[in-house]
C-alpha positions as CSV (number, residue, x, y, z in Angstrom):
1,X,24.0,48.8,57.2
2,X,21.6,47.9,54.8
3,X,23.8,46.7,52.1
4,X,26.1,44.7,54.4
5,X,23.0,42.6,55.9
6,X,21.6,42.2,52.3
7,X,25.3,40.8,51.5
8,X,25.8,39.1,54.3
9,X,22.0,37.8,53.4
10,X,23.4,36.6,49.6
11,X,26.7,35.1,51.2
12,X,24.5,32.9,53.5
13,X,22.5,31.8,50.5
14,X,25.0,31.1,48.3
15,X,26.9,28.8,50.9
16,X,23.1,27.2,51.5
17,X,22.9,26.6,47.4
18,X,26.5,25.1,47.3
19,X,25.6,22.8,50.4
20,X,23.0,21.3,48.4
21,X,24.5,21.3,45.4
22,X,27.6,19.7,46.4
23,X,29.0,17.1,44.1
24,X,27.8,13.6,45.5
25,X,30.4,10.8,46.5
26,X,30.0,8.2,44.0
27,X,30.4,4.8,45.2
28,X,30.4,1.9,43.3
29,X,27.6,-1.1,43.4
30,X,28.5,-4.2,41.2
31,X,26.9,-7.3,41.8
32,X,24.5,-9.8,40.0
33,X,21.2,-8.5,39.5
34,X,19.7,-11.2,37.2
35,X,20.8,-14.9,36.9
36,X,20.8,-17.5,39.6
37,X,22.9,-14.8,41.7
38,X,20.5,-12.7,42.0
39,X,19.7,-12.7,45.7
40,X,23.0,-12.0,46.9
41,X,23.5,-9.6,44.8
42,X,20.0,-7.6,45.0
43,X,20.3,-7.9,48.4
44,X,24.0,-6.6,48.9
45,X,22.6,-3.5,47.0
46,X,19.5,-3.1,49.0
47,X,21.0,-3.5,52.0
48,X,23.5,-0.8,51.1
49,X,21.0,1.7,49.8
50,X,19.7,2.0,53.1
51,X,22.7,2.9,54.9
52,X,23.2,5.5,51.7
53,X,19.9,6.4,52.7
54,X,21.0,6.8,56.4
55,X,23.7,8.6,55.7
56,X,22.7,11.2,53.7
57,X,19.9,11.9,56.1
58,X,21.9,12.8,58.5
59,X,24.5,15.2,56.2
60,X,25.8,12.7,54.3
61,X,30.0,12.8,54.3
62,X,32.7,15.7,54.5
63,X,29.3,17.8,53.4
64,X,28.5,15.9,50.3
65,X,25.5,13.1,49.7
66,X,27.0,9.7,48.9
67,X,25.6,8.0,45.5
68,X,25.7,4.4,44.6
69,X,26.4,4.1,40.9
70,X,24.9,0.7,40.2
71,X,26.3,-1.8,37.6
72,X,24.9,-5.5,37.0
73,X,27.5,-7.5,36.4
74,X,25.3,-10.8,35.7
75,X,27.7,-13.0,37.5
76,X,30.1,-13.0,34.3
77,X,34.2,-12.4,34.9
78,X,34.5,-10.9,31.8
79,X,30.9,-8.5,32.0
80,X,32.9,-7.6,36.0
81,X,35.8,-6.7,33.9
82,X,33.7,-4.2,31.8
83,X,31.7,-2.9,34.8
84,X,34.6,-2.2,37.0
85,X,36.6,-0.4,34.0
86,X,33.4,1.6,33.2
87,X,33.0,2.4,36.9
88,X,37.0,4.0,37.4
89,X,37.3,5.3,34.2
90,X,34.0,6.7,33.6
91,X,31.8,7.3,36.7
92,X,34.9,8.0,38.8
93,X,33.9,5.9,41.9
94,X,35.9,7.0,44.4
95,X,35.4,3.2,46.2
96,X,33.0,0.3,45.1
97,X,31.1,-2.2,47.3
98,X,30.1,-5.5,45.1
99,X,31.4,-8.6,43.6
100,X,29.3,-11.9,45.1
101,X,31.6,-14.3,43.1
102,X,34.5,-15.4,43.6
103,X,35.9,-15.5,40.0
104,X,34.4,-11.8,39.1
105,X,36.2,-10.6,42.0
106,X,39.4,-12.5,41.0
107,X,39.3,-11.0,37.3
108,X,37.7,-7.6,38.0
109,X,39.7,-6.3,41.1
110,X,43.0,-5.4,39.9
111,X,41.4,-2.7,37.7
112,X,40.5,-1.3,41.5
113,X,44.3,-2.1,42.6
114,X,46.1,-0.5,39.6
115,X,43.8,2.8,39.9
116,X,44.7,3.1,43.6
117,X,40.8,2.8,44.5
118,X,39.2,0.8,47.0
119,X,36.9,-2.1,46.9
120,X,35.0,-3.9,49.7
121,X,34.3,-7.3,48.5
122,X,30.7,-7.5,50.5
123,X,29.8,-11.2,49.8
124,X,31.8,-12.8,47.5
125,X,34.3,-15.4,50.0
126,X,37.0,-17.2,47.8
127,X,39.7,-17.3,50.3
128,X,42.3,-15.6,48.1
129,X,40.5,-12.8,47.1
130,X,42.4,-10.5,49.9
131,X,45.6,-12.0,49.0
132,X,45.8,-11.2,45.1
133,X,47.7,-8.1,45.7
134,X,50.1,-8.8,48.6
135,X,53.9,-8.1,49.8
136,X,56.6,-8.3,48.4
137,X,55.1,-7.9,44.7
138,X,52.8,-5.4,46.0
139,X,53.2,-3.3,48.6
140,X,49.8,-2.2,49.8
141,X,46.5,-3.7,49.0
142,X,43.4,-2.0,47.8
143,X,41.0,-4.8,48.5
144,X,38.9,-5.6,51.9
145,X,36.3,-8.0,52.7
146,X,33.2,-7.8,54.9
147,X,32.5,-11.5,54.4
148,X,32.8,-14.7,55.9
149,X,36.4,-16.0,53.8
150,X,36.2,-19.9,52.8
151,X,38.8,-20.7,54.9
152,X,36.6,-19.9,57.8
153,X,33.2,-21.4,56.6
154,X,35.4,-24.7,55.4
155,X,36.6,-25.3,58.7
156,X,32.9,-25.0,60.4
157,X,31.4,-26.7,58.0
158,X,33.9,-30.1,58.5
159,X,33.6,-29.2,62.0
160,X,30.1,-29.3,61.8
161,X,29.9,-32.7,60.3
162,X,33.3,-34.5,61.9
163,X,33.7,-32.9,65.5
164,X,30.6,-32.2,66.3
165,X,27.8,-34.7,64.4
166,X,30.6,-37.7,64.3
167,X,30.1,-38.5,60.8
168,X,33.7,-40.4,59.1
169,X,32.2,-40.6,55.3
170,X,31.4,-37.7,53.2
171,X,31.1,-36.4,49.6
172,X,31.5,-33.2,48.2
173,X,29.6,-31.1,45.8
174,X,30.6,-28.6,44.6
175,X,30.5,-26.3,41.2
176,X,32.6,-26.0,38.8
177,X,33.3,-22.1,39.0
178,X,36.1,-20.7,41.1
179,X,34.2,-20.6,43.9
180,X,33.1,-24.1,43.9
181,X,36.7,-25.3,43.1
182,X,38.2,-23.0,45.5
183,X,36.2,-24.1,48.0
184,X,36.1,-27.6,47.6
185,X,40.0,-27.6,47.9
186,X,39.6,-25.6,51.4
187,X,37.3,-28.5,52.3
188,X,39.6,-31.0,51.2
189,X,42.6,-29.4,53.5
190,X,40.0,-29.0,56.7
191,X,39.1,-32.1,56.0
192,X,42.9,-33.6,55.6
193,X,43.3,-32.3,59.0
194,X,40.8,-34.3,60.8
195,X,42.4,-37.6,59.1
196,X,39.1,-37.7,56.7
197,X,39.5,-38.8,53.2
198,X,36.2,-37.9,51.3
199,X,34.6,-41.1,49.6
200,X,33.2,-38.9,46.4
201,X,34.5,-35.6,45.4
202,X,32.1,-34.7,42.7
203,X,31.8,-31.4,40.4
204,X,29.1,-30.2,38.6
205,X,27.9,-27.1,36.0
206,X,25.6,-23.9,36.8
207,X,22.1,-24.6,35.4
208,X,22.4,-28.4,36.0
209,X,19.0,-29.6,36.1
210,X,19.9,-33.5,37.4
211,X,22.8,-34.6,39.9
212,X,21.9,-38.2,39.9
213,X,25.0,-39.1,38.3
214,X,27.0,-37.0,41.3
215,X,24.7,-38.6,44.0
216,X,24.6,-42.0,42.9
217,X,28.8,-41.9,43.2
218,X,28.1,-40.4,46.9
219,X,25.7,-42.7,48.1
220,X,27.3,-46.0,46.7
221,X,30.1,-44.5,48.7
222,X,28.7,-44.7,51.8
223,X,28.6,-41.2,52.6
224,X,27.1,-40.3,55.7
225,X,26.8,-36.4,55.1
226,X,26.6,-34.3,51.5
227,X,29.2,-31.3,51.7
228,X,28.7,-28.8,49.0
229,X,30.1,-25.4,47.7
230,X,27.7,-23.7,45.4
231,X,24.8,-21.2,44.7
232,X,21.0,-21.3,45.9
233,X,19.5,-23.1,42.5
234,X,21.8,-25.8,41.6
235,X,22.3,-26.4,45.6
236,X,18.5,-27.1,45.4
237,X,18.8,-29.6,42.7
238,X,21.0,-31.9,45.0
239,X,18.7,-31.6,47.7
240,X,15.9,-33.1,45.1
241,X,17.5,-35.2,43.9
242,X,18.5,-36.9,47.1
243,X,14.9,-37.1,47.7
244,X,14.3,-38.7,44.1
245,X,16.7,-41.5,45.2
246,X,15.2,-41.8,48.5
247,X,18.8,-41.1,50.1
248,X,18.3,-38.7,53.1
249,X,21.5,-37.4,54.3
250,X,22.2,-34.0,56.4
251,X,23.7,-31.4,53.5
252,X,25.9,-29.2,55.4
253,X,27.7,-26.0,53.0
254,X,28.6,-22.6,52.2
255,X,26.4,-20.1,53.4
256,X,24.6,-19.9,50.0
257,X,22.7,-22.5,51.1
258,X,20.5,-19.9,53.0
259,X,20.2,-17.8,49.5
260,X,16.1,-17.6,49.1
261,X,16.0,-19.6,45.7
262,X,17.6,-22.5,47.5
263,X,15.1,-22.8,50.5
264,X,12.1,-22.3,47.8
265,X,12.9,-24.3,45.1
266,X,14.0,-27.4,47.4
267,X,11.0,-26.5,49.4
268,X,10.7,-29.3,52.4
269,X,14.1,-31.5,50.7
270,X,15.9,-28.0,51.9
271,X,14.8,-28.3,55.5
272,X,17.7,-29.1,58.0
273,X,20.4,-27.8,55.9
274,X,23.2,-26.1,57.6
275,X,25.5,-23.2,56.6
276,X,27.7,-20.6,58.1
277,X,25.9,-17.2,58.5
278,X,27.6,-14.1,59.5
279,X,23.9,-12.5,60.1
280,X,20.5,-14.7,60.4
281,X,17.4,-12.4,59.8
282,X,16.6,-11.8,63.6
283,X,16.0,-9.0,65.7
284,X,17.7,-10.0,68.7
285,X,19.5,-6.4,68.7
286,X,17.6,-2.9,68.2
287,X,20.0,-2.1,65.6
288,X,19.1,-5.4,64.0
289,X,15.5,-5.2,64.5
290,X,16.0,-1.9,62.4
291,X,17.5,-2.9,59.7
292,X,15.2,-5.8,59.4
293,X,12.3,-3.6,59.4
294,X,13.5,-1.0,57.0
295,X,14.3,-3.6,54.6
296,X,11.0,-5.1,54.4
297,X,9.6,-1.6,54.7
298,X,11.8,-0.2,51.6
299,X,11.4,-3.4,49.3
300,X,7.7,-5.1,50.6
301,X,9.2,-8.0,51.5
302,X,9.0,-10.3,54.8
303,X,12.2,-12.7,54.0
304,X,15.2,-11.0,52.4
305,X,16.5,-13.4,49.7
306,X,20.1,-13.1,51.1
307,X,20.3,-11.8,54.7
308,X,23.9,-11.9,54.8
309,X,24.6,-10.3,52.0
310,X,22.3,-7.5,52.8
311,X,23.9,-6.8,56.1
312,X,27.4,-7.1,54.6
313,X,26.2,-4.7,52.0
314,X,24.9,-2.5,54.8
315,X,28.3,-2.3,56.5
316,X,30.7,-1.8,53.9
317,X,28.7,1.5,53.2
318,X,29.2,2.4,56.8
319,X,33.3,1.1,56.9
320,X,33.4,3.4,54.0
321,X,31.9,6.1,54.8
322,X,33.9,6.2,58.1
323,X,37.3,5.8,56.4
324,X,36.7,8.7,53.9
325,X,35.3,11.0,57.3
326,X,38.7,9.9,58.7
327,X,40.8,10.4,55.7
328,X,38.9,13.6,54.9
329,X,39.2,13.2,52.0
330,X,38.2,11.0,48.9
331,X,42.0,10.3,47.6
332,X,42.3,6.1,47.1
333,X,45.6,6.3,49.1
334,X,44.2,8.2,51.5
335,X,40.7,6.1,52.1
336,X,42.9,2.7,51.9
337,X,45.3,4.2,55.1
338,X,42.1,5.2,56.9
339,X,40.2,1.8,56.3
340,X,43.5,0.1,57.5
341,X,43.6,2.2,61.0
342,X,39.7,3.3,61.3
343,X,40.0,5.4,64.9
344,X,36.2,5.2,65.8
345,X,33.8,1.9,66.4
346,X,31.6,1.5,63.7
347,X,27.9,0.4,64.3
348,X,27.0,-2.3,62.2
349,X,24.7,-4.8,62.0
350,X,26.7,-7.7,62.0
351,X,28.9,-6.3,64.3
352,X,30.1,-3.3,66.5
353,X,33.8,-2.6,63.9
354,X,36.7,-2.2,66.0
355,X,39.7,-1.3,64.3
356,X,38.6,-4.0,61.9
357,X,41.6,-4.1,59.1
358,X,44.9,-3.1,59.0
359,X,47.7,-2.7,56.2
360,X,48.3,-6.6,56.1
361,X,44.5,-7.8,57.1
362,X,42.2,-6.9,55.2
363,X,39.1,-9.4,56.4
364,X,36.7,-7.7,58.4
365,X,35.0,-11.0,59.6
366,X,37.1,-12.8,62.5
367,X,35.6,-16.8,63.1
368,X,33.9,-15.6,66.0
369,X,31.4,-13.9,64.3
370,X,30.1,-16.9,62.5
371,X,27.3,-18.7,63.6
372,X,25.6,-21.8,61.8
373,X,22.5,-21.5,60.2
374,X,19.6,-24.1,59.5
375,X,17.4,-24.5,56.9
376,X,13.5,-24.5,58.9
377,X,10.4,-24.2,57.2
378,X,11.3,-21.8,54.8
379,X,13.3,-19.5,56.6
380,X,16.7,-19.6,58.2
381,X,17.5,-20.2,61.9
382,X,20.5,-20.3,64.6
383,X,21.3,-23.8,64.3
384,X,20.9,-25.7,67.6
């Protein structure tokens, strides 16, 4: 009797020791981490390290801690090439959260699609990134979204400025990255629809210190309103610069205009800028109130420097997490079916996931869940 209680004793030991010794889930995290991306993409990986966090304090998934493997892609297609062949073939992620823009995604994903392997595109919002890999040439899809697409934020955006604000001249600025190309032409065709024909279509460079050439074409055009596709540095050189020429015009855009180097490097010249936000940094739910909390808890901060990109961080880990519970499994095929027909509502803090993709939808983020944002006094409100 002795012996079998001292075995019994070793066996329930053993199974402890293996419990917490259990090989962790490694998940991928590839974003920018330095540059003028920065924001979205430190705060896509905060965000998601708290619902790791959350996760594995409660048991983490199928028995086994989840693990972020983190990889800065410096907002380079060709360093998001390296990082997401280093992150398959090496760290053997078994799914990956990341990309903020557009053309990493574009070059970088189809490493993810040939290896079978999921990846949740958490902020980046080029409108063809779901569609790279689609029927007939392809017959499923390994790539998913958990941001706002360009074809939704185009429409609000003209909708903003034509339906709703009654303006019938406006310019466009926009990058020169596949971002800011892609999403000028989705403004262009919103805009097409309304009967508007823009009076200055204007392109500029990252790290452009000066639009006055850009403006100078847009204001000697008449326009009423300033449309732009870009990121939070060079977005806050337009909004100086209008200032400089003593031109004040609303600047209505992508949601980057809510990014935290926008809103402090334009300062006041930022205030009454409008975006589309998926999340604005407002407790007006407990689970948002949460989140919001833990984040400035975990990282000492009061403003995130992205809020939607550290929600949509935040929910892809929990999107994931559910599909490989469901699939039971961490097989790419398997997690892909499972993220396509998700049984349970998954809490999140954008919104409440129901049945959120399936095998020929893979956006997670339906037009309703848009709201526009404003630029006020340094922080980012529901537009009114």
């Amino acid at each position: 009797m002795k012996f079998l209680k001292m075995t019994l004793l070793a066996t329930a030991m053993l199974a402890s020791l293996s419990a917490v010794a259990a090989d962790p889930i490694k998940i991928g995290m590839s974003g920018p981490f330095t540059g003028g991306s920065a924001p979205m993409g430190v705060s896509m990986r905060d965000g998601a390290k708290l619902a790791v966090a959350d996760i594995n304090a409660k048991g983490g998934v199928l028995g086994r801690p989840l693990q972020l493997i983190e990889r800065d892609d410096e907002a380079k297609n060709e360093r998001g090439v390296q990082v997401s062949q280093e992150l398959i073939n090496k760290e053997k992620v078994v799914a990956t959260i990341g990309f903020a823009n557009t053309g990493v995604a574009l070059a970088s994903q189809r490493f993810y699609q040939e290896a079978k392997i999921p990846v949740m595109n958490s902020v980046a919002t080029g409108s063809v990134i779901t569609h790279q890999f689609v029927a007939p040439e392809y017959k499923d899809n390994y790539v998913f979204r958990t941001s706002a697409n360009d074809t939704i934020q185009s429409a609000m955006i003209v909708d903003e400025a034509i339906t709703k604000r009654k303006f019938t001249k406006v310019a466009i600025l926009a990058d020169s990255t596949n971002y800011g190309q892609l999403g000028r032409e989705d403004l262009e065709k919103a805009l097409s629809t309304k009967g508007i024909k823009p009076v200055a279509v204007e392109k500029y460079n990252i790290k452009d210190v000066d639009m006055t050439a850009q403006l100078l074409k847009a204001k000697q055009g008449g326009a009423q309103v300033v449309l732009t596709y870009g990121i939070g540095p060079e977005l806050a050189q337009i909004a100086n610069g209008m200032e400089k020429l003593n031109w004040h015009v609303p600047i209505i855009g992508s949601w980057p205009l809510s990014m935290g180097n926008f809103i402090d490097n334009a300062g006041k010249n930022g205030d009454g800028a409008r975006m589309p936000q998926t999340f604005i940094q407002d407790g007006n739910t407990p689970k948002r109130k949460a989140f919001i909390e833990a984040y400035q808890k975990a990282y000492k901060v009061d403003r995130m420097p992205s809020a939607v990109s550290a929600a949509q961080g935040y929910d892809s880990v929990y999107l994931l997490a559910a599909a490989i519970k469901q699939a039971g499994t961490t097989d790419g095929v398997k997690v892909r079916e499972a993220l396509e027909s998700l049984k349970d509502k998954v809490d999140g803090v954008v919104t409440t996931y129901d049945k959120p993709f399936s095998h020929d939808d893979h956006e997670a983020i339906e037009p309703d869940l848009v709201h526009m944002g404003e630029v006020k006094n340094g922080r980012i409100l529901l537009a009114k």
